[in-house]
Structure formats: C-alpha cells, structure tokens
C-alpha positions, 0 to 999 in steps of 0.5 A, spaced: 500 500 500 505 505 500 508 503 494 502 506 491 501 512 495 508 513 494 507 513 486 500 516 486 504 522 491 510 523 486 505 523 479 501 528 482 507 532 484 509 531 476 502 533 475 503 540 479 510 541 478 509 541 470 516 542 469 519 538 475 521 531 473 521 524 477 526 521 478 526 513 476 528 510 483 521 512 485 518 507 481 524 501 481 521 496 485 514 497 482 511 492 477 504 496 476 508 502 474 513 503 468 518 509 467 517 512 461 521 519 458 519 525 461 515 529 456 514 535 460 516 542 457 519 549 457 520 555 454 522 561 452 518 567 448 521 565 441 522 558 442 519 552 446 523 545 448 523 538 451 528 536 455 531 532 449 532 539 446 527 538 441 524 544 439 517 544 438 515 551 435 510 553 440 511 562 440 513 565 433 515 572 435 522 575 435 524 581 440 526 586 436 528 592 440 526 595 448 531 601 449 530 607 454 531 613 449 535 619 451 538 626 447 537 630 442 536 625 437 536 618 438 537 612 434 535 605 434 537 600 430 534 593 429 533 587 423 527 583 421 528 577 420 524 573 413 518 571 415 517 575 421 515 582 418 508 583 422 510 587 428 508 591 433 512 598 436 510 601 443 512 607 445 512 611 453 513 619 451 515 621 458 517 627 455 514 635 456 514 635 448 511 631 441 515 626 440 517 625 433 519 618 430 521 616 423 522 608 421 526 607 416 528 600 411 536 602 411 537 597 406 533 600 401 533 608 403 525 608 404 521 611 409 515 607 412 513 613 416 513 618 421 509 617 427 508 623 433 506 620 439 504 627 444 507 629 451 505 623 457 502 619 452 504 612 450 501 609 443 501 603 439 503 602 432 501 596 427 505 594 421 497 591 419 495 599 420 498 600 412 502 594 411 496 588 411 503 584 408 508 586 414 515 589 412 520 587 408 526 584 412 533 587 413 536 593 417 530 599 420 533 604 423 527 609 428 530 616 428 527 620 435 525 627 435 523 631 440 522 639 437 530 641 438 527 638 447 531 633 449 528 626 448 526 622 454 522 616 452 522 608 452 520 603 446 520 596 444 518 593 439 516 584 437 516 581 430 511 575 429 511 570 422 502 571 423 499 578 424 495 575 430 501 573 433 502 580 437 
C-alpha cells in the first residue's frame, strides 16, 4: 500500500510541478508502474523545448528592440528577420514635448513613416495599420525627435511570422 501512495504522491507532484521531473528510483521496485521519458516542457518567448532539446515551435515572435531613449536625437537600430515582418512598436513619451519618430528600411533608403506620439502619452503602432503584408526584412533604423527638447522616452518593439501573433 505505500508503494502506491508513494507513486500516486510523486505523479501528482509531476502533475503540479509541470516542469519538475521524477526521478526513476521512485518507481524501481514497482511492477504496476513503468518509467517512461519525461515529456514535460519549457520555454522561452521565441522558442519552446523538451528536455531532449527538441524544439517544438510553440511562440513565433522575435524581440526586436526595448531601449530607454535619451538626447537630442536618438537612434535605434534593429533587423527583421524573413518571415517575421508583422510587428508591433510601443512607445512611453515621458517627455514635456511631441515626440517625433521616423522608421526607416536602411537597406533600401525608404521611409515607412513618421509617427508623433504627444507629451505623457504612450501609443501603439501596427505594421497591419498600412502594411496588411508586414515589412520587408533587413536593417530599420527609428530616428527620435523631440522639437530641438531633449528626448526622454522608452520603446520596444516584437516581430511575429502571423499578424495575430502580437
């Protein structure tokens, strides 16, 4: 009878835990239960694995940027990957001013568009609003401006391989 509340103690431990494995000597002089490879999983944002490392595909996004913006005219540089052109931009405007930004498809020269975003407010961008096939992939660069005012802001941005994915 022990054995069997000890199997049953250490599966519900494996039911709970998710990703905590059971050792096999729990289950070595047992005849009712068999060890069997344990299939628990885990993962990160842009992928999900089995202990094996076997790489399952679960999350199809990419994080491109999330940087803290500072001086007269900030930069910030990132790359699409093929496959990943929907994506999502989110800004936090901390400063007294509008907030100007340009993002622009270094490997081309085209500028995709230029956004404000007003003093205090935080705003967010789809590529489906005007780009229902996402963006080319390559180098983009964002160019932040403030009016001439020194630029206190933060950003990030993902990319996803489905537009329902951000």
């Amino acid at each position: 009878m022990k054995k069997k509340h000890l199997v049953a103690s250490a599966l519900a431990l494996g039911i709970i835990g998710g990703a905590v494995a059971v050792p096999n000597a729990i289950f070595a002089d047992s005849d009712a239960v068999t060890s069997s490879a344990n299939t628990s999983t885990y993962g990160t944002k842009d992928e999900l694995k089995t202990p094996g490392n076997h790489d399952i595909g679960l999350f199809r996004t990419k994080d491109l940027f999330n940087v803290n913006l500072d001086g007269k005219s900030p930069l910030t540089e990132f790359s699409i990957d093929p496959g990943y052109g929907h994506v999502k931009i989110r800004v936090r405007n901390n400063t007294k001013a509008t907030l100007t930004f340009t993002l622009k498809h270094v490997d081309s020269g085209k500028d995709y568009f230029t956004k404000y975003v007003g003093a205090g407010d935080t705003f967010n961008w789809y590529s489906t609003d005007g780009f229902s096939s996402g963006l080319r992939s390559g180098k983009y660069e964002i160019q932040w401006r403030a009016g001439g005012a020194y630029v206190d802001a933060s950003a990030w941005a993902i990319s996803a391989t489905n537009p329902d994915e951000l």
